[in-house]
N, C-alpha and C positions, 0 to 999 in steps of 0.2 A: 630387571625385575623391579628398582627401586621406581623409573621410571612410571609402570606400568602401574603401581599402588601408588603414586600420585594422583596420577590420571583418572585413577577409578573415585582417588578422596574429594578430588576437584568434580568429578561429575557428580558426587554425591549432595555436594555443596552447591552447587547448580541446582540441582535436583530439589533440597529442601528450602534454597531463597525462591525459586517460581513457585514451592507450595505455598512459601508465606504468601508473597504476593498477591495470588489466587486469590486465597483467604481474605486477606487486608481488603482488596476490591471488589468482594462478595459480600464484606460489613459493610464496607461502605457504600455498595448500591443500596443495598437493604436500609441503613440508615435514610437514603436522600428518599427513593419510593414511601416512606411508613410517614417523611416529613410531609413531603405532599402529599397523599393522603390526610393529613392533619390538617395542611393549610386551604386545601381546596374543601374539606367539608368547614374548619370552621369560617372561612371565607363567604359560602354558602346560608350560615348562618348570622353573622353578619350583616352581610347584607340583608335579609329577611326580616333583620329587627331594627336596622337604622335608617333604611332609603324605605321610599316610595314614590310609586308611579305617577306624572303626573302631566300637564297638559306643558307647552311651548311657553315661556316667563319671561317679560322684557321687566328691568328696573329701569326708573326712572328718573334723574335728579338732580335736584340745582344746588350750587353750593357756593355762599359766598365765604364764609371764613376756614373753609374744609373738613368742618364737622362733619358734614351731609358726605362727603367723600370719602371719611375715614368710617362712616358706617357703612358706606355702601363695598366698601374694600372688606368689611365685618359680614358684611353680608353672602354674600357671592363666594364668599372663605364654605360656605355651608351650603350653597345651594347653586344649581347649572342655570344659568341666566344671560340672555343678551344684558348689555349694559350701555343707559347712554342718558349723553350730559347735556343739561339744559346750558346756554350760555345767554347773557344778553345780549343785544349791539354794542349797547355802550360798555367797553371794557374798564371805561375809567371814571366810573359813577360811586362815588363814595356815601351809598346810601344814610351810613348814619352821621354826617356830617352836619352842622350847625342843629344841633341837640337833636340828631332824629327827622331834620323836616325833608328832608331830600326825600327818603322814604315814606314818612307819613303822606307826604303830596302822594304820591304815587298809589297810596293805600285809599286815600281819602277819593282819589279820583274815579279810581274802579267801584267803590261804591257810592259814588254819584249817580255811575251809569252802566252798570255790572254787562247790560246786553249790549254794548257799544264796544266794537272793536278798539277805535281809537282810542277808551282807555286806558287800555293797557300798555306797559310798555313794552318797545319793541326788542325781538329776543332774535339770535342769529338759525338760518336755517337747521332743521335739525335734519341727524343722519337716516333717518327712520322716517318716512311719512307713513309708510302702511301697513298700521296694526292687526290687520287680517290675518297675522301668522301665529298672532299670539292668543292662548286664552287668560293666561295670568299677569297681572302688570302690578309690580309695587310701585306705590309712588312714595320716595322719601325727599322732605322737603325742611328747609330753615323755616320758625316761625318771626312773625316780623310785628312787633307789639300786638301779640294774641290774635292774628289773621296769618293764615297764608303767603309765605311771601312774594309780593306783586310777580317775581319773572315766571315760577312756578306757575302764576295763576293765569300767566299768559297762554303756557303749552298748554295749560287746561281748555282752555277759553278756546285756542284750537283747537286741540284735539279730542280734547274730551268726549266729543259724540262718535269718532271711533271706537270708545273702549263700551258701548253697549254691548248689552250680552253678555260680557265679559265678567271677571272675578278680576276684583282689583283690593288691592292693601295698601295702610300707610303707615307709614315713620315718618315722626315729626322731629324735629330736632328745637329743641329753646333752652336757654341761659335757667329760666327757674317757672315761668308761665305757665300755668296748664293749656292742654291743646284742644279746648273744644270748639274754638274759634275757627280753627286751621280744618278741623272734623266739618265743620259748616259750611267753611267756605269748596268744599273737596266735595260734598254732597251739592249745593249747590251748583259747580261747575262737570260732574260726571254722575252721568243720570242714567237709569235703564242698567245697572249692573248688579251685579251680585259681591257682597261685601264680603271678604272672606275670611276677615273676624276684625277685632277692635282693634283701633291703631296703635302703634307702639308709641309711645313717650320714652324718650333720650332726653336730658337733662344735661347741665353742668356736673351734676353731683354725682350721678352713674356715668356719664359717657365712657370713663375709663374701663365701665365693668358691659359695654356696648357687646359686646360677641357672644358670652352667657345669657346677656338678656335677649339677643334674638333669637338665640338657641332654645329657649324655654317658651319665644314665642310663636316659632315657625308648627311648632306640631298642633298649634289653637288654629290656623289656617288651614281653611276648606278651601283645598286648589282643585282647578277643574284640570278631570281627565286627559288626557290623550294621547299621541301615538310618540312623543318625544320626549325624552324623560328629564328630568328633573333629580337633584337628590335632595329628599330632607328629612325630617326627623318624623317618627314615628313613636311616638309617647310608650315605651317600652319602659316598665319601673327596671327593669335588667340592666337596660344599655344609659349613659350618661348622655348620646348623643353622637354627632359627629365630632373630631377633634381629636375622642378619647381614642387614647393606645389600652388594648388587650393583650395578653399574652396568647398562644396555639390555644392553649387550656381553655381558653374565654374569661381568665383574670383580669381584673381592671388592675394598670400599672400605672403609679403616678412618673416614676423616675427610668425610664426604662434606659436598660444597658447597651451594646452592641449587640443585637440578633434578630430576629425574625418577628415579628409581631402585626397586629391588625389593627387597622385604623383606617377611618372610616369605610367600614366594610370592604376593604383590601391586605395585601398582605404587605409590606412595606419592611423592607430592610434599613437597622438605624445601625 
């Protein structure tokens, strides 16, 4: 008999751990379903107020002390783009050597004879000849005493009559100069396009603060349409931009902890 009321207490204890169980895995579906649901509508949203659609984007740019590189690394952090780097031939041309004149020559020559191939200097194949894919093209470049600097202005000098048609931007990069030289010489060498807003200026004095300030610039740019997307900002007083982490809720969170959250229009686990 003693056995038999064992048996019966033991299946009763069976009996109420598979109810817990049940239970426990009934909250906790219900939990993960109510989360997604959370994360896929604010995901939705999201996106809707940070990305826009927009046409095929090559950057483009030359860099000699790697200012132009660390922007263009600031760049492409916010927006889907091909990326590709100008280089010279001469790998070991020390432009500003003997106060500036190694470059100044180079400056001086091209505006001797601006429609003359031969003044420019020579730059090594690039990986891109055919801009036909693209509608969007940044060009970020080093300025080189208030011009253009000459390697830039060589892809220009080629290519630049491919990018008719086109919607093109720039970023200029200089130590303290304004850039309206580099703006001249850029209209000058790329002609027949459509501007897709005013250039950006990087300095010595912001470079640091480089990511913010493209970030406030990308939504002033009229990018042309098309059928391959792009992400960038959308002037939303709501949203800070790409970057910023949200909470499900759609709280901006500077410090955020271990959990689920939204950034850049995704849902991303930290």
């Amino acid at each position: 008999m003693k056995i038999l009321i064992k048996r019966e207490q033991s299946k009763r204890v069976c009996f109420a751990e598979s109810e817990k169980s049940r239970t426990k895995f009934k909250q906790i579906a219900l939990i993960l379903m109510s989360l997604l649901m959370v994360c896929c509508t604010k995901d939705d949203e999201a996106k809707a107020t940070t990305v826009q659609e927009t046409g095929k984007t090559l950057v483009v740019y030359y860099s000699y002390t790697n200012n132009c590189h660390e922007i263009v690394t600031s760049l492409t952090s916010q927006i889907q783009a091909d990326v590709m780097r100008i280089e010279p031939a001469d790998k070991m041309q020390k432009y500003e050597a003997n106060n500036y004149a190694i470059g100044t020559a180079l400056l001086n020559a091209i505006k001797a004879a601006p429609n003359d191939a031969a003044s420019y200097p020579t730059i090594d194949p690039v990986s891109i000849t055919d801009l036909s894919q693209y509608q969007n093209i940044i060009i970020v470049t080093p300025l080189w005493w208030s011009q253009m600097a000459a390697i830039m202005q060589t892809y220009l000098f080629n290519y630049g009559a491919q990018m008719a048609g086109k919607h093109v931007a720039l970023i200029v990069s200089s130590h303290s100069s304004g850039i309206s030289g580099v703006v001249a010489d850029a209209e000058r060498l790329v002609n027949n396009v459509t501007w897709m807003g005013d250039a950006l200026w990087i300095n010595a004095s912001n470079h640091g603060n480089r990511a913010s300030l493209i970030q406030d610039w990308l939504p002033s740019l009229n990018f042309a349409n098309g059928t391959t997307a792009i992400k960038s900002l959308t002037p939303d007083p709501s949203r800070r931009g790409e970057g910023s982490i949200y909470t499900l809720s759609g709280q901006l969170i500077d410090n955020p902890t271990h959990g689920i959250y939204i950034k850049n229009g995704k849902k991303v686990i930290l």
